[in-house]
Residue, then its C-alpha position, 0 to 999 in steps of 0.5 A: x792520281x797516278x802512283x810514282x815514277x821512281x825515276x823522277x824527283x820527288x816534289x813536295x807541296x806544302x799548301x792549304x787542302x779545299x776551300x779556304x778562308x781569304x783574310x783579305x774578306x774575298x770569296x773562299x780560294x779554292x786550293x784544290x782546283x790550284x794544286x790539280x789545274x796549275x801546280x801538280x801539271x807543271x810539276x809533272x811537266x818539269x820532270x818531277x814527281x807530285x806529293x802533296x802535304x795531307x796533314x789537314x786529311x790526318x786530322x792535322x797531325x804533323x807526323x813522322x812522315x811529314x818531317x821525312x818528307x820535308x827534309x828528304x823530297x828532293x824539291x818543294x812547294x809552298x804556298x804561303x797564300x792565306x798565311x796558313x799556320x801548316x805552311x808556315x811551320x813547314x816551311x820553316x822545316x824545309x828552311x832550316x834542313x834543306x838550303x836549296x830547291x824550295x819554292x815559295x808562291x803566293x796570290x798577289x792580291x794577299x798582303x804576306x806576313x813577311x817580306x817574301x823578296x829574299x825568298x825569291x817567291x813567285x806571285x800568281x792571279x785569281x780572278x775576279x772573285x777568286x775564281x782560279x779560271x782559264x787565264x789564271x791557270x795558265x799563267x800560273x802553270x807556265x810560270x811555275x814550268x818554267x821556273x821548276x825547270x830553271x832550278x832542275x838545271x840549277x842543282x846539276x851544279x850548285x843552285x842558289x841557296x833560297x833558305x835564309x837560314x842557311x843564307x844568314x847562318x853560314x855555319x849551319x850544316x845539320x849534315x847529310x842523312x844516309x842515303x839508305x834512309x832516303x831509298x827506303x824513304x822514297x819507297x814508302x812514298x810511292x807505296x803510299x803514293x799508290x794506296x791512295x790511288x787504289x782507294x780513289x779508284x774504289x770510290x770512284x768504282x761505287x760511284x756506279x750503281x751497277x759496281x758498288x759490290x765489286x768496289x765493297x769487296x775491293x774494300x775488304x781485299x785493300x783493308x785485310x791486305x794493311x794488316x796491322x795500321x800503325x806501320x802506315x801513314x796517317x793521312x792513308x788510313x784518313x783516306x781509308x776512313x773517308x772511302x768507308x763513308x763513301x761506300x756508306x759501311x758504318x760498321x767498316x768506318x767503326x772497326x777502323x776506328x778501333x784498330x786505328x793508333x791511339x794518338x789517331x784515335x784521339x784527334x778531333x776529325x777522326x772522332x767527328x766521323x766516329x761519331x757520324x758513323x754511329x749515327x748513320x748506323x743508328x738509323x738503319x738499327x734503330x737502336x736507341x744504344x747506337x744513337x746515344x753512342x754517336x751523341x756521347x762522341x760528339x759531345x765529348x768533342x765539344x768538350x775537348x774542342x769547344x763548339x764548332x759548326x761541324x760538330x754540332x751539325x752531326x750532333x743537329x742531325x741525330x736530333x732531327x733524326x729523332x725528331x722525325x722518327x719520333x713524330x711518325x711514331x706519335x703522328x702528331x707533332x703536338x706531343x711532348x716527346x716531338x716538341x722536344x726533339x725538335x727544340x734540341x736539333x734546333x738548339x744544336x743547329x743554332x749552336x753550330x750556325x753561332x759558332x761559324x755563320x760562314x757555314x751554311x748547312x747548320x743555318x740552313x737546317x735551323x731556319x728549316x726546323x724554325x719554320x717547321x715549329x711554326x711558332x711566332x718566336x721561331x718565326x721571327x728567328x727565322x726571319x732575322x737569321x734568314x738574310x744572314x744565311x742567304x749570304x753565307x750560301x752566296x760568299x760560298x758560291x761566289x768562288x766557285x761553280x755551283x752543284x746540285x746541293x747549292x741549287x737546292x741550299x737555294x732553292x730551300x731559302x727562297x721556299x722559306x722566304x716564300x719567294x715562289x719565282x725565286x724558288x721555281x728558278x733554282x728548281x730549274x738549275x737544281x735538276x739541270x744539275x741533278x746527277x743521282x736520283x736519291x738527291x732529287x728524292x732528299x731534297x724533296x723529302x725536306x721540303x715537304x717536311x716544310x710542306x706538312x708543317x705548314x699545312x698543320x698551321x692552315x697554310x696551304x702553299x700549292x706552289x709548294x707542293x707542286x715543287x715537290x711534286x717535280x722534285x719525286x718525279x725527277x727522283x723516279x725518272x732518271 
């Protein structure tokens, strides 16, 4: 991301952030990938200045900034793709203050809920399971130049109007805002256009070992520099939030989190990693205080919320961390300070999987802790639910190319199905994508959880050992 050019005119783009449900029941749409391979170049090549809508990165808060941004960009983009709630909303905003220079585009395989003609809309492919590919990109991208560049030409006279509001309300007129305002406006942009760069570029830093220091230090620097946090943008201090996670500085995450703004501190995201937090922190202190912190946080959310994958998955993970914890302790996992455990980080997992079985990585975890217990009901959960989250990993993977953790969300299920070829082969393609060694070395730790498990029950599976095996070499030698 590179911080804005103050001679270009800004471009707002309102469209959906990561990976996205299509309703049409294809794989997942990849909007990243859309935004960064086709609409941010053409914008760029059109003359223009990129800002992407964050709300989804402010714990979904439509704030301040975001109306400021809709009313005074000099050009938007939506996407009404997936009929987002966001977008539509946003787009209603820009229609109702802005009665030109907004474009509406949209996948054409996704019925729209509206008839989208007047609005003149620019329909774009996917490929054959939603894959954005070369050929896609490149449509999209050309279209998308040539048209921002018709509309450029357009406004140095009088473009046509493409809000129906202000087509069908010939009155309307909500006035112009002073152009103080939208110089002042423009400042803040680039100013926070160029936080989020420097903390990209912080992350990126930690991604080398030998720089990790310098990148926690350029933390400190950037986080003293913002001094007070409610003269800044939501969607920078989520960025901050998420570069603290990064550099793994649970303490930093919980210190931001109490000089965040009060109606930030309330939304749902921020208090999922306010409780992620502590009980990262609660591994490393081992303090039982911290632990019930990060549990009373999470709780609260599904409280506030009802369940959801996300928060029971953190709430899972403690659990399993005290399960393990516990078991080392007692070298038994017999005891009833083990068992007991164990069943609440597999209730958790089971709640968090029920609550959305699109989401692999509660299924995942519950088949594991289901294998682990080893009893004939939880044997036959395991083999019941196993298909169900096989599927699940395969819809995720099929729009998009598959990383080291997919591999190994693979290979764990064909270990658990006892498919030893099955699970040879994603071996292969895990470590043929292994980047660091601490994945390796993970993967091989939760397996032979699996492992010692199963050797209790007198079930001794060689192969698997001799995964694992390869797995803590591949950890040591890279």
């Amino acid at each position: 991301m590179k911080p804005a050019n103050q001679s270009r005119p800004l471009c707002f783009v309102i469209m959906p952030f990561g990976k996205k449900t299509d309703p049409t029941g294809k794989p997942d749409i990849d909007f990243d990938r859309i935004y960064h391979q086709a609409i941010e170049p053409a914008i760029i090549n059109a003359g223009m200045e990129p800002v992407r809508a964050d709300e989804e990165r402010s714990g979904g808060i439509i704030h301040k900034p975001m109306f400021e941004r809709l009313m005074l960009c000099d050009f938007a983009i939506a996407d009404l793709t997936t009929a987002n709630a966001n977008v539509f909303y946003e787009l209603g905003v820009r229609h109702t203050a802005r009665p030109r220079t907004t474009l509406t585009i949209f996948a054409q395989h996704q019925p729209i809920p509206f008839d989208v003609n007047f609005l003149r809309s620019l329909p774009y492919e996917m490929g054959k399971n939603n894959r954005f590919g070369k050929k896609q990109i490149d449509q999209l991208y050309q279209n998308l130049l040539k048209r921002l560049k018709q509309i450029r030409k357009e406004t140095k006279h009088t473009a046509p109007v493409d809000s129906p509001v202000f087509e069908l309300l010939s009155e309307w007129n909500p006035g112009e805002i002073a152009r103080l305002k939208t110089d002042v406006f423009r400042e803040r942009v680039q100013l926070d256009q160029k936080h989020k760069h420097t903390l990209a570029g912080i992350r990126e830093r930690h991604k080398a070992p030998e720089r990790q220091s310098q990148a926690r230090d350029d933390l400190a620097k950037f986080r003293k520099k913002m001094g007070k946090l409610d003269a800044h943008e939501s969607a920078v201090i989520i960025d901050m939030l998420l570069t603290y996670r990064a550099l793994s500085d649970w303490n930093g995450m919980i210190q931001l989190y109490n000089d965040m703004p009060e109606i930030l501190k309330r939304q749902i995201m921020v208090r999922e990693q306010l409780g992620f937090a502590w009980s990262r922190k609660a591994g490393i202190t081992k303090d039982p205080a911290d632990r019930k912190k990060a549990l009373s946080i999470l709780e609260d959310v599904v409280e506030q919320q009802g369940p959801s994958s996300e928060t029971y998955g953190l709430i899972g993970r403690i659990y399993k961390d005290q399960w393990k914890e516990a078991k080392a302790a007692n070298k038994s996992g017999q005891s009833p300070i083990v068992k007991g455990m164990l069943n609440k980080a597999i209730e958790a997992y089971r709640s968090g999987f029920l609550a959305d079985q699109r989401d692999a990585y509660p299924g995942i975890n519950l088949l594991t802790l289901l294998d682990i217990k080893g009893s004939q009901p939880a044997l036959e959960e395991k083999d019941k639910l196993l298909p169900v989250v096989r599927f699940a990993v395969e819809q995720r993977l099929a729009g998009s190319a598959p990383d080291y953790w997919d591999y190994a969300t693979l290979l764990e299920l064909a270990i658990l199905d006892n498919q030893q070829e099955e699970a040879e082969e994603y071996l292969a393609q895990a470590l043929s994508c292994l980047r660091e060694t601490w994945e390796a070395n993970s993967t091989a730790d939760n397996l032979d959880l699996i492992w010692q498990a199963r050797k209790e029950r007198q079930q001794k599976d060689k192969w698997l050992k001799d995964i694992i095996r390869v797995l803590k070499k591949a950890g040591k030698s890279q």
